[in-house]
VOKOLSE-662801 format. One record per atom (N, C-alpha, C): x, y, z; atom name; residue number from 1; chain. Coordinates in pm, whole numbers, plus 50000, padded with zeros to 5 digits. Example, Ala and Ser with C-alpha at 12.3 -4.5 7.8 and 13.67 -1.06 7.14 Angstrom:
REM residues 2
<r <51319 49431 50780> "N" 1 "A">,
<r <51230 49550 50780> "CA" 1 "A">,
<r <51320 49670 50780> "C" 1 "A">,
<r <51285 49775 50708> "N" 2 "A">,
<r <51367 49894 50714> "CA" 2 "A">,
<r <51290 50003 50787> "C" 2 "A">,
This chain:
REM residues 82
<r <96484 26040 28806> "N" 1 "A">,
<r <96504 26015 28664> "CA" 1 "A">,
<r <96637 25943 28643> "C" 1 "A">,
<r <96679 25816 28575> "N" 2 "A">,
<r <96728 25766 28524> "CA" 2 "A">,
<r <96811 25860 28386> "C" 2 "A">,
<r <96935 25878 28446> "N" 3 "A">,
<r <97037 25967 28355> "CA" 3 "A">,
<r <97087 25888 28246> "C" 3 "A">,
<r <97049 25769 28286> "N" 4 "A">,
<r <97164 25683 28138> "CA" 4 "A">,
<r <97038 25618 28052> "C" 4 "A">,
<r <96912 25643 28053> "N" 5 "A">,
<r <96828 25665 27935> "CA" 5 "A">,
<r <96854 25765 27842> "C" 5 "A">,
<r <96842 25699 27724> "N" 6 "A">,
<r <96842 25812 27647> "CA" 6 "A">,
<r <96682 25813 27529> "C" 6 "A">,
<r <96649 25934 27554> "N" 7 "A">,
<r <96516 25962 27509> "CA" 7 "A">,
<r <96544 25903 27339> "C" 7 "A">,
<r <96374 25892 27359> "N" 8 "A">,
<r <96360 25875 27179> "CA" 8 "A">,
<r <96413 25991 27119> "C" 8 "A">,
<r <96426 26098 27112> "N" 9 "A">,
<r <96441 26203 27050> "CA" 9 "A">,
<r <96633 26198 27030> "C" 9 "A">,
<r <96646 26178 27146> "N" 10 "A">,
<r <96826 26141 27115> "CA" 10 "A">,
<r <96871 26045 27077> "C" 10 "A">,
<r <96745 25922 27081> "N" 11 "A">,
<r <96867 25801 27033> "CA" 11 "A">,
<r <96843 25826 26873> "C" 11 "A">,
<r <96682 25849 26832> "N" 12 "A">,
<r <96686 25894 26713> "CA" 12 "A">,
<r <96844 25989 26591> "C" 12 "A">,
<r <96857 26080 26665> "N" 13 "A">,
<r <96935 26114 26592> "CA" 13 "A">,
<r <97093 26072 26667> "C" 13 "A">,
<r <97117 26014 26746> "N" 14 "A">,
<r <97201 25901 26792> "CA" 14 "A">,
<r <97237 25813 26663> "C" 14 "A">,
<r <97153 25772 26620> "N" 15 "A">,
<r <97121 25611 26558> "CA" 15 "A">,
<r <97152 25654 26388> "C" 15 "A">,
<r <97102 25758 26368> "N" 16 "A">,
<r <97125 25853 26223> "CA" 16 "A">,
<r <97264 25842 26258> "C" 16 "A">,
<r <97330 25924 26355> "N" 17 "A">,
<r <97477 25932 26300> "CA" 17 "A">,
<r <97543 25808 26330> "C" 17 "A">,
<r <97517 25667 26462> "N" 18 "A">,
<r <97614 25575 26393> "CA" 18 "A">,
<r <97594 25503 26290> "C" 18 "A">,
<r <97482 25525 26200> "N" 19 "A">,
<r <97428 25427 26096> "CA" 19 "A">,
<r <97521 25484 25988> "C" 19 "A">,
<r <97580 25591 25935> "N" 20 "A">,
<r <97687 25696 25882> "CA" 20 "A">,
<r <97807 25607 25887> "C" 20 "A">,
<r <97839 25581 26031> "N" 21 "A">,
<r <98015 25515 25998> "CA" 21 "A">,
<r <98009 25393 25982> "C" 21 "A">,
<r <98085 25414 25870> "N" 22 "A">,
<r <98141 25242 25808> "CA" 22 "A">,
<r <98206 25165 25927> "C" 22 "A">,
<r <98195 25006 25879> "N" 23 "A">,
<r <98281 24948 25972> "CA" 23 "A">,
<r <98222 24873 26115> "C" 23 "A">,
<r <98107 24966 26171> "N" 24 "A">,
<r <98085 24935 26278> "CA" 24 "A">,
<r <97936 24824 26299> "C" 24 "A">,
<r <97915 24723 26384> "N" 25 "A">,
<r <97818 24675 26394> "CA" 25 "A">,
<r <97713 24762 26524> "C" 25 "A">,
<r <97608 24743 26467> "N" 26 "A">,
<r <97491 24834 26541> "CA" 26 "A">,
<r <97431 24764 26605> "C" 26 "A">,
<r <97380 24632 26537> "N" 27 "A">,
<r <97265 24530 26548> "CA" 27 "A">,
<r <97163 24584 26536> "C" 27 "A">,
<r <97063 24535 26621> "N" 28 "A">,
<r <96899 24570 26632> "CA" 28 "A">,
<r <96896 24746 26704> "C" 28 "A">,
<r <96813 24828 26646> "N" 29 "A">,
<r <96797 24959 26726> "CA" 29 "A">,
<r <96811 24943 26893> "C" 29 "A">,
<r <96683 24851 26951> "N" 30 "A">,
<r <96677 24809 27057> "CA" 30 "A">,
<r <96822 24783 27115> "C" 30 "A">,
<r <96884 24662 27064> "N" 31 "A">,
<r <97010 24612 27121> "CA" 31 "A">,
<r <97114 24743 27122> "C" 31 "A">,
<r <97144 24797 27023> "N" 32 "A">,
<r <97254 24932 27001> "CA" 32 "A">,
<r <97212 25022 27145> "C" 32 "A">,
<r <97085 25067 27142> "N" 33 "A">,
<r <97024 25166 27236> "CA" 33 "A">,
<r <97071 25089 27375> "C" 33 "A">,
<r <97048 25014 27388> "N" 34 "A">,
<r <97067 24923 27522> "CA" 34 "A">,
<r <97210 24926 27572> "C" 34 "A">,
<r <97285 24931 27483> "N" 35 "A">,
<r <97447 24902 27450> "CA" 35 "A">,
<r <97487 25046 27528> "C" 35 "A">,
<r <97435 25157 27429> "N" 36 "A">,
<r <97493 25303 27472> "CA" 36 "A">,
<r <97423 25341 27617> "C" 36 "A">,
<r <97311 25312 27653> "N" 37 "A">,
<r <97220 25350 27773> "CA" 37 "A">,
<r <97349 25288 27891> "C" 37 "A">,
<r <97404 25139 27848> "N" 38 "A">,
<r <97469 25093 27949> "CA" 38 "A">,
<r <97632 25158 27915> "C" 38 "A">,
<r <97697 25238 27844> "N" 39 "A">,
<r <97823 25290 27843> "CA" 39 "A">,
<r <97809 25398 27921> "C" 39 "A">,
<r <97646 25485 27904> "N" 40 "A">,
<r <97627 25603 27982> "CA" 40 "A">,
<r <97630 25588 28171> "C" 40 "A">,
<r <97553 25474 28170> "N" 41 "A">,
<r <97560 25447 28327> "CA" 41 "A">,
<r <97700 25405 28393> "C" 41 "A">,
<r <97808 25316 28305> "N" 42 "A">,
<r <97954 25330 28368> "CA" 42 "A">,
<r <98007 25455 28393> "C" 42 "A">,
<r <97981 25565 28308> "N" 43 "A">,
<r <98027 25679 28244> "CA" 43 "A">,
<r <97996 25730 28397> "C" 43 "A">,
<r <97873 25749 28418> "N" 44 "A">,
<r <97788 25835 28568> "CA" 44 "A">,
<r <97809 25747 28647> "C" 44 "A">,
<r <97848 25654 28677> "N" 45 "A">,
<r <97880 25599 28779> "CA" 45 "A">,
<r <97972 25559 28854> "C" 45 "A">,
<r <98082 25606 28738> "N" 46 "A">,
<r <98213 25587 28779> "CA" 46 "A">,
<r <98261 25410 28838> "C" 46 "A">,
<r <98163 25344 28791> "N" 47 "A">,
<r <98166 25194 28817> "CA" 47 "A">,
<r <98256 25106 28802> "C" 47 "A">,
<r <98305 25014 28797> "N" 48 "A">,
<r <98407 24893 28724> "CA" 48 "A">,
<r <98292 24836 28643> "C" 48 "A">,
<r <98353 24780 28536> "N" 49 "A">,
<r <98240 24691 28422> "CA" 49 "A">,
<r <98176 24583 28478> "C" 49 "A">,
<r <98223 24523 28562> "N" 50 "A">,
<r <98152 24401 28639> "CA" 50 "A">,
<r <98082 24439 28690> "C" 50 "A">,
<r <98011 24537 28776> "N" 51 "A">,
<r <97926 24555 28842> "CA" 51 "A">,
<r <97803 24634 28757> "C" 51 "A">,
<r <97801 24658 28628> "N" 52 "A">,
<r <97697 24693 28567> "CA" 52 "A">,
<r <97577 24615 28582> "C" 52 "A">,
<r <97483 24673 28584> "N" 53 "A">,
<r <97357 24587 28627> "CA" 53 "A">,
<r <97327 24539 28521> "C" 53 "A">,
<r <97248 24379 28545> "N" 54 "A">,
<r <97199 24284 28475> "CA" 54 "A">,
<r <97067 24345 28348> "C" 54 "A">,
<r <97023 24440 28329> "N" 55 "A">,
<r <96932 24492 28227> "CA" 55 "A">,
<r <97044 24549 28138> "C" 55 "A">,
<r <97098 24556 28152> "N" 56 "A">,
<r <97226 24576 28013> "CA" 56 "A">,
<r <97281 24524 27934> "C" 56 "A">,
<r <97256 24342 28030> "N" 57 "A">,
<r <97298 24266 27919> "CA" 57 "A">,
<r <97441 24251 28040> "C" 57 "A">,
<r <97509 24119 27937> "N" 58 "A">,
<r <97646 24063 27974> "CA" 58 "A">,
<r <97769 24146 28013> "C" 58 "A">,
<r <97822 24241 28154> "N" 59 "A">,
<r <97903 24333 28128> "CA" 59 "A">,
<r <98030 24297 28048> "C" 59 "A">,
<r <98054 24188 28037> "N" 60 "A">,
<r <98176 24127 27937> "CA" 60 "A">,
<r <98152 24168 27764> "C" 60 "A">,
<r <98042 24113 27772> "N" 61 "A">,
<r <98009 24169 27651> "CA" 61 "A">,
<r <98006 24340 27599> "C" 61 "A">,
<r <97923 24398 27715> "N" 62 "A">,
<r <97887 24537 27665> "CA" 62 "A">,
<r <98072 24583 27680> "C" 62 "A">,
<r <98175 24572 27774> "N" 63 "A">,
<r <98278 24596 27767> "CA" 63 "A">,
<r <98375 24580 27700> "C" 63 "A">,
<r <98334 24461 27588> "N" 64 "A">,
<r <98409 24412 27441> "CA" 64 "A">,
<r <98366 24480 27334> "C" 64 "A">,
<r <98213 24529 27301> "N" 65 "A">,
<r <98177 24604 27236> "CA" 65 "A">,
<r <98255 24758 27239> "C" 65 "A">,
<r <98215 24824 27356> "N" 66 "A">,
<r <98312 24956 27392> "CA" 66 "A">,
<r <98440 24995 27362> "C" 66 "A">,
<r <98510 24848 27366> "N" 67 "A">,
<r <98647 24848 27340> "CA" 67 "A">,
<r <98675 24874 27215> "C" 67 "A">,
<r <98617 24789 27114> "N" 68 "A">,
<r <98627 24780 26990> "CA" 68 "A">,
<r <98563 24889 26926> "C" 68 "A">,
<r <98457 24952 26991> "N" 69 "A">,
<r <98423 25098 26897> "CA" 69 "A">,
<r <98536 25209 26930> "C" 69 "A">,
<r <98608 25194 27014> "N" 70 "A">,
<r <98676 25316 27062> "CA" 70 "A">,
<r <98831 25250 27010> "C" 70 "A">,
<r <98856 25183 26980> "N" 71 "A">,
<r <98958 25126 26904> "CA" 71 "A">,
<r <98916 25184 26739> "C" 71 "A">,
<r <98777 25184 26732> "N" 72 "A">,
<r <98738 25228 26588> "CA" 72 "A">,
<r <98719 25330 26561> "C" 72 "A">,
<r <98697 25423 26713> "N" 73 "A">,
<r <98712 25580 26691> "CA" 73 "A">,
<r <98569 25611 26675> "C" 73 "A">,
<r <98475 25523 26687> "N" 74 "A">,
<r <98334 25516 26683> "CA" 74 "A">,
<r <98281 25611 26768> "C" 74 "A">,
<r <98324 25669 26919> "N" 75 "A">,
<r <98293 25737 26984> "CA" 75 "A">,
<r <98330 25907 26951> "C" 75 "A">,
<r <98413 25884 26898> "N" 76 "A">,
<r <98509 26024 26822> "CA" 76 "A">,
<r <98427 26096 26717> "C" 76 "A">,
<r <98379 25999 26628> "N" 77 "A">,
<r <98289 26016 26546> "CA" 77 "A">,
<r <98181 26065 26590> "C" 77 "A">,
<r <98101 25997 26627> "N" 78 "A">,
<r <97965 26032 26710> "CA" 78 "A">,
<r <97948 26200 26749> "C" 78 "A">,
<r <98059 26226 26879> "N" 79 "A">,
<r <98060 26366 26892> "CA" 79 "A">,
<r <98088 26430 26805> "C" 79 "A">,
<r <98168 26417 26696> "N" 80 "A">,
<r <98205 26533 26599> "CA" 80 "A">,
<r <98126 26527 26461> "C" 80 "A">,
<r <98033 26474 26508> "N" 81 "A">,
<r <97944 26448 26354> "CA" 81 "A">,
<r <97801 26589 26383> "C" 81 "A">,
<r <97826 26668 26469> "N" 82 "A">,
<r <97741 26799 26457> "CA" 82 "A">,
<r <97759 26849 26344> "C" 82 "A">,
């Protein structure tokens, strides 16, 4: 099993709470989901951003995104929005 999927059932209410904070771009469900699936696999993998695999999309990109939500506290949010 693939650990850095995240089920319908979680991105669902995933997607509820970043749709909540101001400020941040989401894009398409698809694209957002894709975005976090690939922060989870650096996360477990203990990887460098360059070597993220190509189904994630641009690691430059997904690593400019990351930056800027956690500059926005976007991740802070997320967990403490129980």
């Amino acid at each position: 099993m693939d650990k850095s999927k995240v089920s319908d059932e979680e991105w669902a209410k995933l997607a509820v709470a970043l749709k909540k904070i101001p400020g941040i771009r989401m894009g398409c469900d698809a694209t957002c989901r894709r975005f976090v699936q690939a922060v989870l696999w650096i996360l477990r993998a203990g990887a460098q951003w360059r070597l993220l695999p190509d189904r994630f999309g641009h690691w430059n990109s997904v690593f400019k995104r990351f930056a800027s939500w956690t500059r926005f506290g976007v991740w802070d949010k997320v967990i403490n929005s129980n």
